[in-house]
N, C-alpha and C positions, 0 to 999 in steps of 0.2 A: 463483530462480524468477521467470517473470516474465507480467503481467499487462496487461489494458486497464480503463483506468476505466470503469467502469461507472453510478456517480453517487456526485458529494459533494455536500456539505451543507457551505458554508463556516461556518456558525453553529453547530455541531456540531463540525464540523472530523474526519466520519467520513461512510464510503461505503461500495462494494465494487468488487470488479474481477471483472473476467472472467478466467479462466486460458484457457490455448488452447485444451483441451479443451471448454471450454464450462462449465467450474463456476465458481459464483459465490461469492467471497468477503467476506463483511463485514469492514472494518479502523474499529476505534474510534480516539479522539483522540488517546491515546497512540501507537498504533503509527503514526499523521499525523507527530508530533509527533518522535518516534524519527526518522524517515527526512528532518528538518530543511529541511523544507518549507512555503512560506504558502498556494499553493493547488495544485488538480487540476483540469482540465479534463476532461469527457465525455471518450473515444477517448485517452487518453494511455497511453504505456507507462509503465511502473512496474516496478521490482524488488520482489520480496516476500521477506521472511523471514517464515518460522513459527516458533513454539514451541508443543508438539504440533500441534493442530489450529488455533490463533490466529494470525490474522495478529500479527506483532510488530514491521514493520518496514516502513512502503510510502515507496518515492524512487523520482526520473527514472530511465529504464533507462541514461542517460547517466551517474547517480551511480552511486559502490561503495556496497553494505551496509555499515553500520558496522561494525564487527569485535564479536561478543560480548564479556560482560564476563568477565573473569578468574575 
């Protein structure tokens, strides 16, 4: 799935995206963190993964998702 930044918080190190349809997603540290990144700019593409409803994974739409765990 993929997303636009919508706003981070480098001191936090969490924000949200927009998806195409217009819904907005909040992603905490961890899932910043998961997708092996130092920052996010406003307007940036992003892949997401979820786990249910949680974002669990936000990187460049240039990176792969990391593979889940085993």
């Amino acid at each position: 799935m993929q997303g636009t930044v919508k706003a981070f918080d480098a001191q936090t190190r969490s924000g949200s995206v927009l998806l195409d349809d217009g819904t907005e997603l909040p992603f905490d540290a961890e899932a910043f963190a998961a997708g092996g990144l130092r920052l996010l700019r406003f307007g940036q593409r992003v892949n997401l993964a979820l786990d249910g409803d949680r974002v669990s994974v936000v990187t460049l739409s240039t990176f792969p998702l990391p593979a889940p765990p085993a």
